[in-house]
N, C-alpha and C positions, 0 to 999 in steps of 0.2 A: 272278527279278526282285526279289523281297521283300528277300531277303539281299545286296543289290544297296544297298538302302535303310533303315540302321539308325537316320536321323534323323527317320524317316515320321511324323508327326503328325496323320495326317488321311487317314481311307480310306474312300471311297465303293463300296457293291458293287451290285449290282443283277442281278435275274431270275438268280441263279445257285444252283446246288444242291451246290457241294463248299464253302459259306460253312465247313464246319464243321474241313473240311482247313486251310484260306488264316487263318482264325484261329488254330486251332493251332500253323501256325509263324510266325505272328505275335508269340502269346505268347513264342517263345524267341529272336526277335533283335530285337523292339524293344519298348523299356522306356518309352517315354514317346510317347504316343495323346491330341488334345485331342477328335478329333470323330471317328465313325464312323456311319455311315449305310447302313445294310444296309434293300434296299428291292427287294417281292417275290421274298425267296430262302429256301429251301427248309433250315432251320438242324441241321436232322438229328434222330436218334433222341432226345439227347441233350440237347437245346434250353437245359433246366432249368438244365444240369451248365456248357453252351457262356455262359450269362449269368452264370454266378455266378463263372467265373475273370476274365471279362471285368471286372465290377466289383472283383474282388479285386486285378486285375493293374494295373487302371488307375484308382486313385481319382479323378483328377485330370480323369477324361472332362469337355468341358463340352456336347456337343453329341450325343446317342444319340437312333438312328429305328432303330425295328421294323417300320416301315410292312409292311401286309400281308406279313411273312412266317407261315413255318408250319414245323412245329407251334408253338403256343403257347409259351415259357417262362412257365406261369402262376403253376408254384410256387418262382420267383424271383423275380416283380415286386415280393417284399416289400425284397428286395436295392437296389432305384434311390434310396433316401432316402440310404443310404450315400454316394451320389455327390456331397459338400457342394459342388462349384463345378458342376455341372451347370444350366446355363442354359436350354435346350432338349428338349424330350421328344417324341418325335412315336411314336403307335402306334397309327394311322391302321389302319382294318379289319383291328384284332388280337385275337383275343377274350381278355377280360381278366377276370377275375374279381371279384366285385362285393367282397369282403372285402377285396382290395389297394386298391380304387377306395374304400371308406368307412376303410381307412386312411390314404392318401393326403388325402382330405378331413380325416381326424382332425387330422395333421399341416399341414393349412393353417392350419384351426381354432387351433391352438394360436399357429401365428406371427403371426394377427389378435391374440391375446390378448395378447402379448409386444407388438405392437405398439401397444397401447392400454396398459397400465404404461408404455410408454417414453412414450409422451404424456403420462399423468399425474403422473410422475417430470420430464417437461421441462415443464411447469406449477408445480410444482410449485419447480422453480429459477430460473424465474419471476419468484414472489413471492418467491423469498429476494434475488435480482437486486434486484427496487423497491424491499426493505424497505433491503436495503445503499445503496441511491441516497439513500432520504431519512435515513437517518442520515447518511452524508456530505455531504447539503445542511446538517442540523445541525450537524455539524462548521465547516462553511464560515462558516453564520453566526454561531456563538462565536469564531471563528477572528476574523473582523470585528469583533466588540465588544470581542476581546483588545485589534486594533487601535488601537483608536480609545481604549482604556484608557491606551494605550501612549503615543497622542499627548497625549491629557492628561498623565500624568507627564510626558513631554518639556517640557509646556509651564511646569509647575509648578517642575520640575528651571529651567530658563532665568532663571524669576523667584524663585527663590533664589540663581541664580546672580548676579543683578544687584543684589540685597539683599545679597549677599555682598560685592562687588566695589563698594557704595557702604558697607558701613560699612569694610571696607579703608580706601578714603580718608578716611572718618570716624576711624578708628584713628592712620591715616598724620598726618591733620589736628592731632590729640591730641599726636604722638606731638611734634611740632616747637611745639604750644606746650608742654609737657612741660618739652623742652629746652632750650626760651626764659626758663621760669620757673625751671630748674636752673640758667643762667645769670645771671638776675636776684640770684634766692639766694644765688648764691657772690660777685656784686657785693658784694650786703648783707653777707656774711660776712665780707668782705674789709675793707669799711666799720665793719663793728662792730669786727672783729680792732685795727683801725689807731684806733678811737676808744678800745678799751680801752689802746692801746700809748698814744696822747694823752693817756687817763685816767692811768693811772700815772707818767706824766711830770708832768703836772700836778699829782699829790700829790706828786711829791717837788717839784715848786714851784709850788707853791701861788698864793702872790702875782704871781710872773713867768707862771704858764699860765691866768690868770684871764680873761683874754683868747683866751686856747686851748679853754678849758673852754666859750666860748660858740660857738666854732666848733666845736668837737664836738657840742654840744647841736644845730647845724642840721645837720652831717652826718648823728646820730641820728634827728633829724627825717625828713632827706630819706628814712632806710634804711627807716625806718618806713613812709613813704607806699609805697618800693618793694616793702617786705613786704605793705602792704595790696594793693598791682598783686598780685603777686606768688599771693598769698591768692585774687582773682576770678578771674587764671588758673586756676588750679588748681581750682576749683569750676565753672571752665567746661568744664575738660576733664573734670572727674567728671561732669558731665552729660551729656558726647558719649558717654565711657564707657558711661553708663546705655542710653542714646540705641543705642548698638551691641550693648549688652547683648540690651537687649528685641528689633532688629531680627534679631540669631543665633536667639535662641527662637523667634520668626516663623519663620523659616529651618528651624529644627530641626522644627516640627512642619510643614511644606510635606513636608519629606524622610520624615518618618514616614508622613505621608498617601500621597506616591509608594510606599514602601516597599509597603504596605496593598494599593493597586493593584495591583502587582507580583506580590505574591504572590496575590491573588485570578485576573488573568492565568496565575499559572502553575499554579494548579488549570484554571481553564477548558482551558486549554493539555494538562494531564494527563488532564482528560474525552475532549477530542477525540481525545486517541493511546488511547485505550481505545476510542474507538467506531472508528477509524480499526480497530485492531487487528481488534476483534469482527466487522466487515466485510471484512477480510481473509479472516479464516478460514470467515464464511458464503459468502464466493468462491472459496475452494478445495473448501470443500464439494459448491456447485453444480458447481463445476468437475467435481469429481469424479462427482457423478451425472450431468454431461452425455455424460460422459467413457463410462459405466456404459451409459448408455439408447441414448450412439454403436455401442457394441459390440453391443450385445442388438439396433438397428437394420441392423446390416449380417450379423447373425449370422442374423436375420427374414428380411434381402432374399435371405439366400444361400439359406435354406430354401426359400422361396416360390420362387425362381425356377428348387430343384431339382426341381420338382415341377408344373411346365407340361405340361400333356396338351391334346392337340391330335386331335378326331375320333376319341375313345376310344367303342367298343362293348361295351359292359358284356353278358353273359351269365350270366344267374342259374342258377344249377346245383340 
């Protein structure tokens, strides 16, 4: 019937005394066993030799009951720790020798102890956890006063631009009386040109352009007055110049001042990617010891839970 079943993963026997044949060829046609339960049977001469292939052959056991069999395997109970996924232990009126039983305690012992460092290792990532939070609450709030740094220059940039854009038309204004007074000028030159061409017609006649010569003298006159227009133009527009002059300088230290801003934002800006950073890597750190104290916790639960005795009778020898 065994050979019948080479997928068996689970064998219950009870009150029987050839346990030690039915395991036997067990061992040779199936290779994978999660539970076995051998309860009141009789395991042979052998006992010792029958537990120790049993764990050799099947590390993966999770569920072993010795319940009242006999004889003992006493000098293989040291054998059951090997069982790492072993969940269940039952060895219910088996007589057990007290040295396997204070090793077995030894080994709980130790997985309490693994499991208090994994507590003070996750404590421990913790405070690295709130120290990373309030550094990036710092981050956040330099982040915010870059801001607000930032709206200032905007706001500062706007009113240079408008200082900008009113001496433009101050410029623009200049530039058309400029061309008003370049035009005046070349009137007058044009007048002086035609008084001097009058002039030397009236020295070659003298007496006949005597009457010419005093019309000249009012066109002079008049060029004159146009040179004096001519003259406040142009010192009116050296003033709008000045006028434009000083409001660029204005302008020019607004932009310096933004500049200033700027670059103080972009240290602040460079503090927070450094604390940004340094909390990075204290989060993979913890990462990493959660990561550490996860494993040493399931590697504790698999111990502890290979090591479940249930109605154990200790016999001091």
């Amino acid at each position: 019937m065994l050979t019948a079943a080479p997928a068996l993963h689970s064998l219950i026997i009870s009150d029987r005394e050839e346990v030690s044949d039915i395991l036997q060829l067990l061992f040779h046609i199936c290779g994978y066993l999660r539970k076995l339960l051998l309860e009141g049977c009789w395991l042979g001469e052998d006992s010792t030799g029958l537990l120790t292939n049993t764990v050799k052959l099947y590390p993966d056991l999770e569920v072993l009951s010795l319940e009242s069999c006999h004889p003992p395997p006493s000098a293989s109970y040291c054998l059951i720790p090997n069982l790492k996924k072993l969940s269940e232990l039952k060895l219910s009126y088996c007589q057990v020798h007290y040295v396997y039983v204070k090793l077995l305690e030894t080994h709980i012992m130790q997985c309490d102890s693994n499991i208090m460092q994994c507590y003070s290792n996750i404590m421990y990532c913790y405070n690295n956890i709130m120290q990373c939070y309030n550094n990036i609450m710092q981050c956040y709030n330099n982040i915010m006063q870059c801001y607000s740094n930032i709206m200032q220059c905007y706001n500062n940039i706007m009113y240079c631009y408008n200082n900008t854009m009113q001496c433009y038309n101050n410029i623009m204004q200049c530039y058309n009386n400029i061309m008003q007074c370049y035009s005046n000028i070349m009137n007058c030159y044009n007048n002086i040109m035609q008084s001097y061409s009058n002039i030397i017609y009236c020295y070659s006649n003298i007496m006949q352009c005597c009457s010419n010569i005093m019309y000249c003298y009012n066109n002079i006159m008049q060029s004159y007055s146009n040179i004096i227009y001519c003259y406040n133009n142009i010192m009116q527009c050296y003033n709008n110049i000045m006028q434009c002059y000083n409001n660029i300088i204005h302008c020019y230290n607004n932009i310096m001042q933004c500049y200033n801003n700027i670059m103080q934002c972009y240290s602040n800006i460079m503090y927070c990617y450094n604390n940004i950073m340094q909390c990075y890597n204290n989060i993979m750190h913890c990462y990493n010891n959660t990561m550490h104290c996860y494993n040493n916790l399931i590697q504790c639960y698999n111990n502890t839970c290979s090591v479940t005795i249930t109605q154990c009778s200790v016999t001091v020898i």
